[in-house]
N, C-alpha and C positions, 0 to 999 in steps of 0.2 A: 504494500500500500504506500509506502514511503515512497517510492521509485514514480509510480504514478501521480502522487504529488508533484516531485521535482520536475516531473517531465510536465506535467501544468504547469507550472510559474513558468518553467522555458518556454514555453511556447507563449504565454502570455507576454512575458520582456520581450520576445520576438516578435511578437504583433503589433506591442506597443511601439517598437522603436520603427519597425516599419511605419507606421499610422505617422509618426513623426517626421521621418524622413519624406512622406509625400506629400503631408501638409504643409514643411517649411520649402517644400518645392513648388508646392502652389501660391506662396504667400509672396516669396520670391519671384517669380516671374509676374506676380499681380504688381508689384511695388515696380520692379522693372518698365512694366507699360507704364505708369500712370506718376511714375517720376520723373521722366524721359521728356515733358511735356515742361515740368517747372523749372528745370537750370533757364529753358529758352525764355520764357516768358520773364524771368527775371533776371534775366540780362537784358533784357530791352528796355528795362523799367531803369535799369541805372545812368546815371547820367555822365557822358561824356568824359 
């Protein structure tokens, strides 16, 4: 029964870090589009 425990929690810490790895892959490539957009616009704003 112990053995079946440990292979639970592994697989859990395996899921979880998965789950992590695609979400900050997703959160990343959102931040990418939608910052890409503000250096331009404020650097137009500064003045000469």
């Amino acid at each position: 029964m112990n053995d079946v425990s440990q292979l639970a929690t592994a697989m859990l810490a395996i899921a979880f870090t998965a789950m992590l790895l695609v979400t900050g892959q997703w959160f990343m490539e959102y931040r990418l589009q939608h910052e890409a957009e503000t250096p331009l616009a404020a650097m137009m704003t500064l003045p000469p």
